[in-house]
C-alpha positions, 0 to 999 in steps of 0.5 A: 433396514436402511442401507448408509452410504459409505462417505470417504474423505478424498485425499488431494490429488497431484494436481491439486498438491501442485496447485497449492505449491504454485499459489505459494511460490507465488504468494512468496514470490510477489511478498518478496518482491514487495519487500526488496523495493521496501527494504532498497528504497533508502536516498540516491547517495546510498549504495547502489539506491538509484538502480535498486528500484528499476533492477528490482522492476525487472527481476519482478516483471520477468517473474510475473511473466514466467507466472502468467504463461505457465497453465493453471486451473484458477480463471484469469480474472481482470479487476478495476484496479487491474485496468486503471493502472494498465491504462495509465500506462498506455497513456504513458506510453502514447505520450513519451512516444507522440507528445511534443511536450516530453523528455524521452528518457524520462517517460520511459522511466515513468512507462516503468513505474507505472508498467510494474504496478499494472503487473503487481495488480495483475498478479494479485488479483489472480492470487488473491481470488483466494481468501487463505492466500490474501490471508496469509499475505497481509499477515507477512505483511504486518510482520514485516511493517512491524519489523521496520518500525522496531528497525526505525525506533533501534535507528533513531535511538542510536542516532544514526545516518547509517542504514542498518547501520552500514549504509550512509545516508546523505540525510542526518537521520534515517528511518529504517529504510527510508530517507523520508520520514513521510514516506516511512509514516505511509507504509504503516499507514498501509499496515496498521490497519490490517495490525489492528484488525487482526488483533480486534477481530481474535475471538479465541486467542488474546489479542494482547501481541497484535495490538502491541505491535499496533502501539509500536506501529503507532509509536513509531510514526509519531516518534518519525515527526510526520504531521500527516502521518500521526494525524492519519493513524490516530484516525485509523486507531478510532476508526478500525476500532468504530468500524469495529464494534459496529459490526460486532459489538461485545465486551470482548472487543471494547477491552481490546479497544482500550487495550489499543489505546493504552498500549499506543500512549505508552509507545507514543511516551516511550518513542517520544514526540518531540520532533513532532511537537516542533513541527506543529507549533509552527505557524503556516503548516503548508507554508512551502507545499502552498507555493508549490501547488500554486506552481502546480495548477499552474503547469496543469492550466497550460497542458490540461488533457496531455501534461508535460511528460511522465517523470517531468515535474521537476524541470518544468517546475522551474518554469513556473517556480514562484520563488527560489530559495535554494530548495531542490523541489523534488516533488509537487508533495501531492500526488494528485496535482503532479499526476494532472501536471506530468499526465494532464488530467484524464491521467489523473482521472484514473487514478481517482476512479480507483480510489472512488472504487476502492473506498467502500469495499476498503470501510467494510473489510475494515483492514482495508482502511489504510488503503484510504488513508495513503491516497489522503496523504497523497494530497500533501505528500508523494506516497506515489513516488517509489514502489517501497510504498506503493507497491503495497498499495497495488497490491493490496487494493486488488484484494479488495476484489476478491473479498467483493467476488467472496462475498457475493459467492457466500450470499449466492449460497446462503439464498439459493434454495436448499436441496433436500437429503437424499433418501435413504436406500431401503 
């Protein structure tokens, strides 16, 4: 007569409790984090707008070295994005302290903006080794970018320079909490990606509220008047829902994508496109951004390898300015250019390895696509500029390193040779 063996369900040790306190605390930790840069971005008139980024990058790096010097069980781990941005700051640093060719205080500034998003990928490569953990943040994160839409559409419909509608702005429209309507499009650039593929891949619940707040996303950036901005997340619409249906195709799934469709025409009527439709019916759509970049290559021509200075854009523009017609040029309005004129190009180069990398574990995660999409719009915008946008980038680019390792751990499992039962014991 067989003997069964007596199999007891083990309850999860104190060490094990801990560790998921720790893994959310921090989960919470950098999703707060992300979100304070987000929700202060606002312009420099507004309260206390100027300072909020560099306090914010303070409070965040003593947080992650509190993080990173406490013991835990899970392995350090190093991803490529973990190394680009650490070398971008580096070279920073060699720069604002060797370079002839810099403005000191300028070059710290830039060493602090780019030190922040080294640490933002350092902290969630480690977190996000755990698929529950990168789960649960891009779904905080879609929330979120969804609330700020709701926000946006609440301000433009009261009309208000007000962020939340207690803080003037300078500007005579405000969305949610940005000044720029560009910068707002490319934070939902970054999230609706993730909003629809979190509604196109429910199988046994509907998928009705994530694809409304896919609509409103949607809506909203089109209500917002940016030309790229409407053109990237009709782009990302069609091709999460191609990507889609590539990897699964069922019924189930073209109901959803035309459930998306609908819901997105009818928030796109209700938030209205008419700014939008002024801006387009311009003649020259890259009519002052053409200039600029002329200026542009122009700076990158006389510096090549070690650029002007971190943070320098906007002075040393004006030496090679091709006309003035009162404007400030704050920005190169392409963050590719600026990074090759500021850094020289092997700066910029790191930056372009990154987003080499990142392209086809982002296509095939599919949530991933937005990640694509930001660096695009980077090549006629400054997405790159402030923390409250890419921020998010660098942290949800290191989880495409995650999904990578997750994947080559199931494929291990599935081909290595299955062991036989153990024989019962007569």
């Amino acid at each position: 007569m067989a003997v069964a063996e007596e199999i007891e369900t083990p309850l999860p040790s104190s060490s094990g409790r801990i560790a998921r306190l720790r893994e959310r605390l921090s989960l919470l930790g950098l999703f707060g984090v992300l979100a304070a840069f987000t929700l202060s971005t606002l312009d420099d008139a507004a309260f206390g707008a100027g300072a909020a980024p560099r306090i914010v990058s303070v409070v965040f790096l003593l947080l992650a070295a509190i993080y990173l010097s406490v013991p835990f069980t899970q392995r350090f781990s190093l991803s490529l994005p973990v190394v680009c941005l650490l070398l971008m700051t580096l070279w920073g640093v060699a720069q604002t302290l060797f370079s002839p060719q810099k403005i000191f205080a300028r070059g710290w500034s830039g060493v602090l903006f780019w030190f922040t998003a080294a640490i933002i990928a350092v902290v969630a490569t480690q977190l996000f080794q755990s698929p529950r953990a990168a789960a649960q943040f891009r779904h905080w994160f879609m929330l979120l970018a969804s609330a700020v839409c709701l926000l946006d559409l609440l301000e433009q419909a009261s009309r208000t320079s007000l962020y939340y509608w207690v803080i003037q702005s300078k500007y005579h429209a405000v969305f949610g909490p940005f000044a720029y309507w560009n910068n707002f499009a490319q934070f939902v650039e970054l999230a609706l990606p993730i909003t629809l593929w979190t509604g196109l891949s429910k199988r046994r619940s509907s998928p009705a509220p994530y694809l409304a707040l896919a609509a409103i996303q949607i809506g909203a950036v089109v209500a917002s008047g940016s030309r790229a901005g409407a053109v990237l997340v009709v782009a990302e619409l069609l091709a999460v829902i191609f990507l889609a249906y590539a990897r699964r195709r069922d019924r189930r799934l073209l109901l959803g994508a035309a459930l998306a469709c609908g819901l997105s025409s009818v928030f796109v009527y209700a938030a209205g496109f008419d700014v939008l439709i002024k801006k387009l019916q311009q003649n020259d759509q890259l009519a002052v951004r053409r200039s600029i970049n002329q200026s542009s290559i122009e700076m990158i021509r006389e510096r090549p390898l070690l650029g002007w200075g971190l943070e320098t854009y906007v002075p040393v523009y004006r030496m090679f300015a091709h006309y003035d017609d009162g404007t400030y040029v704050n920005r190169a309005h392409n963050d590719w250019l600026q990074w090759a004129a500021e850094g020289g190009i092997p700066f910029a180069v790191f930056m372009l390895v990154l987003f080499g990398w990142s392209l086809r574990p982002a296509v095939t995660s599919i949530w991933g696509v937005g990640l694509i999409a930001v660096c695009l719009h980077a090549a006629v915008d400054y997405p790159f500029a402030r923390l409250g946008v890419c921020g998010w980038y660098f942290a949800l680019t290191p989880m495409l390193a995650g999904e990578i390792a997750e994947r080559r751990r199931i494929a291990a499992t599935e081909a290595a040779p299955k062991t036989p039962p153990r024989e019962a014991v007569a």
